[in-house]
ZATORZA-164561 format. One record per residue (C-alpha): chain; x, y, z. Coordinates in steps of 0.001 Angstrom, whole numbers, m for minus. Example, Ala and Ser with C-alpha at 12.3 -4.5 7.8 and 13.67 -1.06 7.14 Angstrom:
<pts>
{A; {12300; m4500; 7800}} {A; {13670; m1060; 7140}} 
</pts>
This chain:
<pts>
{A; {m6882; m20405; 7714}} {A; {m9052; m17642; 7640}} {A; {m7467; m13581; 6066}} {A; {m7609; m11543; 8901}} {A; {m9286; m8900; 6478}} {A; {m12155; m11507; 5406}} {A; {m14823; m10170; 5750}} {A; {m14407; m6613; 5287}} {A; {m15174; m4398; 2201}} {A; {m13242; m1600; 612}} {A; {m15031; 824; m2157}} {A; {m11902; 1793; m3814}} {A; {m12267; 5107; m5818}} {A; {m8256; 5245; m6581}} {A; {m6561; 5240; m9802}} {A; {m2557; 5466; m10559}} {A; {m748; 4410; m7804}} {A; {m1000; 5298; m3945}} {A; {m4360; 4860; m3499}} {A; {m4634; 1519; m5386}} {A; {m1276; 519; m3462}} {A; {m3004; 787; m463}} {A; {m5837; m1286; m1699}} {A; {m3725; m4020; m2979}} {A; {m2284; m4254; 647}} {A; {m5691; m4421; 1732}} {A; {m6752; m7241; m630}} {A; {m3912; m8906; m360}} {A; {m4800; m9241; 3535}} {A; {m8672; m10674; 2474}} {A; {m10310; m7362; 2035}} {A; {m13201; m7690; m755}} {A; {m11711; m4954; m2604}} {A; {m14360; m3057; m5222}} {A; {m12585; m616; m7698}} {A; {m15413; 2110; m8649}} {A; {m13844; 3450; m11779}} {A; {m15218; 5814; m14669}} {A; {m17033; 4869; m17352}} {A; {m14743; 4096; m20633}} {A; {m11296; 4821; m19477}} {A; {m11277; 3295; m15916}} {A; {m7864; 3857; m13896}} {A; {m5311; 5383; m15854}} {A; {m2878; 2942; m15365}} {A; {m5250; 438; m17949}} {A; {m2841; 2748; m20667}} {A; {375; 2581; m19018}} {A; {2570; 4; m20545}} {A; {3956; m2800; m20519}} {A; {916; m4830; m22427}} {A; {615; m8402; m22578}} {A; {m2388; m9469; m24989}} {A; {m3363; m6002; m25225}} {A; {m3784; m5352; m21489}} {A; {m1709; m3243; m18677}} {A; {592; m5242; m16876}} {A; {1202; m2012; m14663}} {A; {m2133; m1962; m13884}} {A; {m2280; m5737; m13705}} {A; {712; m5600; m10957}} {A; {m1538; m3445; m8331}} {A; {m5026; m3769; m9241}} {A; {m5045; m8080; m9352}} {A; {m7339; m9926; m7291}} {A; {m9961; m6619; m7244}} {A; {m13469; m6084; m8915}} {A; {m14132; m3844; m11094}} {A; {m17419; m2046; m11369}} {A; {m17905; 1596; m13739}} {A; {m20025; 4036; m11980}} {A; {m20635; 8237; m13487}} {A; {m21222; 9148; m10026}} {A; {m22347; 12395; m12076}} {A; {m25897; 10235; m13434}} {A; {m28520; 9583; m11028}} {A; {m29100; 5777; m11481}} {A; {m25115; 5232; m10961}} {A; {m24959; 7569; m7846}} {A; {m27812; 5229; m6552}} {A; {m25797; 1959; m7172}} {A; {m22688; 3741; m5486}} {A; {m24909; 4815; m2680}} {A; {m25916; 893; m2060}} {A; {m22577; 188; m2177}} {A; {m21453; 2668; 564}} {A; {m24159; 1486; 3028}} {A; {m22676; m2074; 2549}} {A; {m19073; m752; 2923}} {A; {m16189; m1032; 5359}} {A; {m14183; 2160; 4095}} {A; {m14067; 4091; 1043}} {A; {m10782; 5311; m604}} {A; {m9900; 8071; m2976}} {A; {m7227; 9537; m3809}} {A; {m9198; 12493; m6109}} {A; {m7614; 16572; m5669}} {A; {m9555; 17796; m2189}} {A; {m12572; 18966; m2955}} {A; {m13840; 16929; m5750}} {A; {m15939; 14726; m3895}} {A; {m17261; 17139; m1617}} {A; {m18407; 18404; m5321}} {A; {m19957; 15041; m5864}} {A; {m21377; 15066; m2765}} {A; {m19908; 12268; m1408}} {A; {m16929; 13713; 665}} {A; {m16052; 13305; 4435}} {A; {m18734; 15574; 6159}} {A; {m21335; 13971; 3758}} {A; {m20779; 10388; 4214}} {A; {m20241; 10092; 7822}} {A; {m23585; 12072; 8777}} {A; {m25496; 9673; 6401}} {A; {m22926; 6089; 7055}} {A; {m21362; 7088; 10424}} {A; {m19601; 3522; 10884}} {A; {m17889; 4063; 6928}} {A; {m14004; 5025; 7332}} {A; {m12850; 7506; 5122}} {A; {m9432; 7233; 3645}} {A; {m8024; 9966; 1564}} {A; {m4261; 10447; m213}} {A; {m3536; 13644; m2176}} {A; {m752; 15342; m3183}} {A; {m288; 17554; m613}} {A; {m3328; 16927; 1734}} {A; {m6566; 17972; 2977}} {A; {m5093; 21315; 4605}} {A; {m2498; 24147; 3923}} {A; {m1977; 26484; 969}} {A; {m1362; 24063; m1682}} {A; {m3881; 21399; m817}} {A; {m5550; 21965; m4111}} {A; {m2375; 21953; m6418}} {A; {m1917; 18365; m8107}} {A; {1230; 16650; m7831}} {A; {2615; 13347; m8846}} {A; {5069; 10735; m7430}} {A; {7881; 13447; m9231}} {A; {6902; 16420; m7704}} {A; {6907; 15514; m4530}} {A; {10221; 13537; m4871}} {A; {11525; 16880; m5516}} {A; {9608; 19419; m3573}} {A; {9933; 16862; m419}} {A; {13879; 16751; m464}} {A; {14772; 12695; m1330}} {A; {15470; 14210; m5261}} {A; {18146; 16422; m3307}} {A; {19653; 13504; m1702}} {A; {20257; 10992; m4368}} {A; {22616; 10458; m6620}} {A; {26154; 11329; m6152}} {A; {27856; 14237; m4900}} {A; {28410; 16817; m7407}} {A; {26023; 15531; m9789}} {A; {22220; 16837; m11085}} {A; {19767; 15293; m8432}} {A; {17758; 12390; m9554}} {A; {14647; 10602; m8837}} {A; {14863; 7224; m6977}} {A; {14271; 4480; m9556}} {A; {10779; 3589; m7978}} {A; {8147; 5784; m7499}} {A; {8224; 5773; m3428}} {A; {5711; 9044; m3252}} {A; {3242; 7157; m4044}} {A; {3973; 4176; m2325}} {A; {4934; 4931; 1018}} {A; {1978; 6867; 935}} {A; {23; 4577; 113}} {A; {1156; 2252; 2765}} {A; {434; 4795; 5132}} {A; {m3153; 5407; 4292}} {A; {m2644; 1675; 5193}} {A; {m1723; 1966; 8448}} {A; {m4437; 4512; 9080}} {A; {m7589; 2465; 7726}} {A; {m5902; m827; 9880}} {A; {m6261; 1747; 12872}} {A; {m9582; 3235; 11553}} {A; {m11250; m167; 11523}} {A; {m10167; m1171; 14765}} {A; {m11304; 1943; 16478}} {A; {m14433; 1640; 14151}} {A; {m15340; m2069; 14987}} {A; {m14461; m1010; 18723}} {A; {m16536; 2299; 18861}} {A; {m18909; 2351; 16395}} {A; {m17929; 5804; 14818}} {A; {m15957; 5391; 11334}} {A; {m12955; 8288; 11311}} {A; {m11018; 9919; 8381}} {A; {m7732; 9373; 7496}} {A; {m6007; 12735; 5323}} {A; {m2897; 11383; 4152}} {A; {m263; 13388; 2185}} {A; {2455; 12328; m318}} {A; {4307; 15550; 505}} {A; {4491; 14417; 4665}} {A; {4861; 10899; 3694}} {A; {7930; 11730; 2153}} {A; {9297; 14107; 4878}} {A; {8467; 10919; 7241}} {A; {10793; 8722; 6007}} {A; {13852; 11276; 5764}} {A; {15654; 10212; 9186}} {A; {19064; 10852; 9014}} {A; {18319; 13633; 6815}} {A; {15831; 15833; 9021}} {A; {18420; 14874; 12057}} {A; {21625; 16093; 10322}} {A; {19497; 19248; 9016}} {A; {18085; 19972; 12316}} {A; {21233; 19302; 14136}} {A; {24255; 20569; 11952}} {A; {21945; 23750; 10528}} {A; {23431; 22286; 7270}} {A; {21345; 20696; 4547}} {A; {23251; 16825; 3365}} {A; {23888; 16994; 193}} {A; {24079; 13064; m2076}} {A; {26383; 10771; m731}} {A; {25831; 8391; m3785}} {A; {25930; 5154; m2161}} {A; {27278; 5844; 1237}} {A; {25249; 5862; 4528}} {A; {26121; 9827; 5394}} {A; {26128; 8879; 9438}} {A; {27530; 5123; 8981}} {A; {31162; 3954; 7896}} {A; {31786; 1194; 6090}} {A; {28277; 1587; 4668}} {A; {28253; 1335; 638}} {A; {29200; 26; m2504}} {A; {32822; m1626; m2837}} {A; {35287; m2361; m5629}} {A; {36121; m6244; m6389}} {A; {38092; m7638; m8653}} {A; {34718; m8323; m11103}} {A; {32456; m5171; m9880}} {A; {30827; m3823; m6836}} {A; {29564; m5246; m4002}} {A; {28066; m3527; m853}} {A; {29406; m3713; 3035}} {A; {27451; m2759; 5972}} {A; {29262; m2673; 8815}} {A; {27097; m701; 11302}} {A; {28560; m694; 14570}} {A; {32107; m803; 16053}} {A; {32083; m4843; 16858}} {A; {31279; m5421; 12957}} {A; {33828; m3018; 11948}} {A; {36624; m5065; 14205}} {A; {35511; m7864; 12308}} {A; {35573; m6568; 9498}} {A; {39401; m5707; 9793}} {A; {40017; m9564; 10766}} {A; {38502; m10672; 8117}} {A; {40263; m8149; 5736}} {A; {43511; m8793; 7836}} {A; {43667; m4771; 8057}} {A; {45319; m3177; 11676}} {A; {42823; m220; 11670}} {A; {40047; m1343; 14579}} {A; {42477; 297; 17037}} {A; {43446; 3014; 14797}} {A; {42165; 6154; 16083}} {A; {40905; 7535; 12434}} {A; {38594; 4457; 12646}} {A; {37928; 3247; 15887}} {A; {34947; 4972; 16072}} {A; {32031; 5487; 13848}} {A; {32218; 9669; 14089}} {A; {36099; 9113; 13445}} {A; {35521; 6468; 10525}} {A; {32788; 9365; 9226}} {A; {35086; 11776; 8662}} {A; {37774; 9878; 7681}} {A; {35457; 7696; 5027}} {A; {36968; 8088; 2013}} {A; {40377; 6893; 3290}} {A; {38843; 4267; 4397}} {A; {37411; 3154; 1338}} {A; {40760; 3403; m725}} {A; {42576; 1116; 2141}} {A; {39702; m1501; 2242}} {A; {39020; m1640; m1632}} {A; {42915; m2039; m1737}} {A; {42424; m5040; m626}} {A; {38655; m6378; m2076}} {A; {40110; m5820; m5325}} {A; {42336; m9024; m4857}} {A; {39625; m11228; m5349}} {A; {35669; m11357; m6717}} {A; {32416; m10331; m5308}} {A; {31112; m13963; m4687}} {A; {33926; m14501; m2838}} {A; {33816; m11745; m639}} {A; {30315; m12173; 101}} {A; {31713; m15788; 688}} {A; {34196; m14660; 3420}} {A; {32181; m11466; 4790}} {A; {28784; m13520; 5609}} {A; {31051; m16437; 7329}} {A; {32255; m13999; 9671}} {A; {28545; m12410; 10297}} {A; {28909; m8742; 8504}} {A; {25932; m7948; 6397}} {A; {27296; m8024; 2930}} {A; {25177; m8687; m523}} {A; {25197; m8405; m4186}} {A; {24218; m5458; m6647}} {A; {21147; m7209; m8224}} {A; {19473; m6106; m11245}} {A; {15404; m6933; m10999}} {A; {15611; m10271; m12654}} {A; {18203; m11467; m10303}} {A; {16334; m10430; m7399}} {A; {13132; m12410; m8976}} {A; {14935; m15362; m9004}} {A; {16750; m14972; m5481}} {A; {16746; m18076; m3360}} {A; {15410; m16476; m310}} {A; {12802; m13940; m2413}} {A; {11050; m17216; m3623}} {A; {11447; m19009; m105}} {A; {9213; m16178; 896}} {A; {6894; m16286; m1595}} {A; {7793; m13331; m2766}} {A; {6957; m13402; m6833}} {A; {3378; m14938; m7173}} {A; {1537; m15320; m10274}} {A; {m1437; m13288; m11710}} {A; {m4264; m15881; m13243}} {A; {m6285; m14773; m16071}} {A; {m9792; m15828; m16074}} {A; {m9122; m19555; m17232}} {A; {m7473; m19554; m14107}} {A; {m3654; m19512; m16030}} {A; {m990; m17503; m15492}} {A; {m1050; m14559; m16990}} {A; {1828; m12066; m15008}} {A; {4277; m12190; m12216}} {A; {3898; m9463; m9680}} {A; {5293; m8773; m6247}} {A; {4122; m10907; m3369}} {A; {2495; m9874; m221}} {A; {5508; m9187; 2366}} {A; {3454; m9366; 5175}} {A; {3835; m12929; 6560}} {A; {1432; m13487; 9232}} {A; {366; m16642; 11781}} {A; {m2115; m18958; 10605}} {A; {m3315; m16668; 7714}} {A; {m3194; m17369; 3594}} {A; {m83; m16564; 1652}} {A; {m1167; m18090; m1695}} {A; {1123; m18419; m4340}} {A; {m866; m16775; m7134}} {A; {m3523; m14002; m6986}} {A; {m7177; m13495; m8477}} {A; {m7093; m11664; m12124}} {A; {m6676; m7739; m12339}} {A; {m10181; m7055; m13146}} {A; {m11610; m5798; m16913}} {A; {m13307; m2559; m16316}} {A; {m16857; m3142; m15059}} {A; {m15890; m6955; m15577}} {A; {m17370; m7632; m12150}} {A; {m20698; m5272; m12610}} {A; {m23382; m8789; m12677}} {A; {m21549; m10330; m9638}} {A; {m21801; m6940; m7469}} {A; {m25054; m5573; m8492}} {A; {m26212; m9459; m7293}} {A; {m24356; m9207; m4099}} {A; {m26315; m6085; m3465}} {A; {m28872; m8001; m3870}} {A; {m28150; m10297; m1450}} {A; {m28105; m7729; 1324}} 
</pts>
């Protein structure tokens, strides 16, 4: 089985978490991945806790199976490595505020008259365009500034930020999508392109029901804790040992629902729609947790997922790492050290594709410059 990425090579100037995201994806999917990184400190995240035998499992968790070489593209003789490395490379990706590699002499204009095949993928903040393209921003600010902060939590409530930092990664999984596309136009035209992303729009892009109630209604949505605001029954759910969560998204699954619940409301006309169940949800959660609370949530689940309506457990992380059906996937892998043991658990690769590699364990997260011999040879090699 061959990656469909083999082949290709990524210069990978990103540090924290969007950018280097978006390289794991890439590595993940057989890119040769090189992580340029300054001189002493390397990627930020090398700091950020947890540490196991003195080293960043953060950083270990995004950055495995990559090489590592430290450049000062501000000194002449590592500019000139860095330069070799570009005229070997697929695409180079940074995630630095606009305008600092144009500084460096290295940004978009600048590398595609000298490497006009290279794609150029970029994720900032707030872009490569507009008023605030140069302010800097992190996975918080643009929770907030880009409305999800607004929308979480429950009603009444301060706003809070959703538990991961989804800024950064959705962001980084479009710059994803935009190098895949890159590369295929590339390989089919010649001409490399650049791809601007934004954690600011990347937010915005993901707010569906909230942009269409806001656009429609005139009315901003306020939280709706952990109800579906234009879906009912759609949340969390009182059993007799703690909550579980019902999603019954469409009128058939909502008559079902009332069988199984042995509840006469599929024909009432406060329910027997989803606008009517809507605006009638809280009554609707008081008569159905009237009767959930007569027995656990294993035995709901039990009942709900015999009668096909999507039902689940409240997992905390652990539980989820040891889910049946996470680890069918191959969805926790192990991170080797350099003897080739395991040294972390991190996230598998959820993109399960024909006749390609899923291996259960990934390369080491690279020391800084750890990989400097082995690339300064395959330059070499050229």
């Amino acid at each position: 089985m061959t990656a469909p990425l083999s082949g290709y090579t990524i210069l990978d100037l990103t540090h924290v978490l969007a950018g280097p995201f978006c390289t794991m994806t890439l590595s993940d999917l057989g890119a040769n991945v090189i992580k340029v990184e300054p001189p002493r400190t390397g990627d930020d995240t090398r700091a950020f806790p947890p540490f196991k035998d003195g080293k960043s499992a953060y950083f270990a968790a995004i950055n495995h199976g990559k090489k590592s070489i430290a450049l000062n593209l501000k000194d002449d003789a590592d500019r000139a490595i860095f330069e070799r490395l570009l005229a070997r490379a697929d695409a180079v990706v940074e995630n630095y505020r606009p305008g600092v590699m144009d500084r460096l002499g290295y940004g978009w204009e600048a590398l595609h008259a000298r490497y006009p095949r290279l794609v150029y993928g970029a994720v900032s903040g707030f872009g490569h365009s507009g008023p605030d393209s140069k302010r800097p921003a992190y996975d918080m600010v643009v929770q907030a500034r880009g409305g999800v902060m607004s929308i979480t939590g429950e009603a009444g409530r301060e706003p809070v930020r959703v538990g991961a930092s989804i800024g950064d990664i959705i962001a980084g999984m479009y710059l994803t999508q935009g190098i895949l596309a890159a590369l295929m136009d590339r390989d089919r035209s010649g001409v490399g392109r650049k791809i601007d992303v934004a954690m600011l729009d990347s937010i915005l892009a993901v707010l569906e029901h909230a942009v269409a109630l806001t656009t429609t209604t005139g009315k901003a949505p306020g939280p709706t804790g952990a109800r579906h605001p234009s879906i009912t029954p759609f949340e969390t759910f009182h059993a007799s040992d703690g909550l579980f969560v019902i999603a019954a998204g469409n009128d058939k699954l909502f008559e079902k629902l009332c069988i199984t619940l042995n509840l006469p409301l599929a024909d009432d006309p406060r329910f027997a729609t989803n606008p009517a169940r809507c605006d009638n949800a809280r009554l609707l959660k008081r008569l159905i947790e009237a009767v959930t609370l007569g027995d656990t949530c294993a035995a709901w689940i039990a009942k709900l997922t015999a009668a096909g309506i999507p039902t689940g457990p409240i997992q905390t992380i652990d539980q989820v790492l040891k889910d049946p059906q996470i680890l069918a996937r191959n969805m926790v892998v192990d991170v080797l050290d350099r003897n080739g043991r395991q040294a972390y658990k991190a996230a598998g690769n959820p993109i399960k594709m024909t006749d390609a590699p899923d291996p259960t364990s990934r390369g080491p997260a690279p020391d800084l410059d750890g990989n400097r011999g082995e690339i300064l040879r395959w330059l070499e090699q050229g």
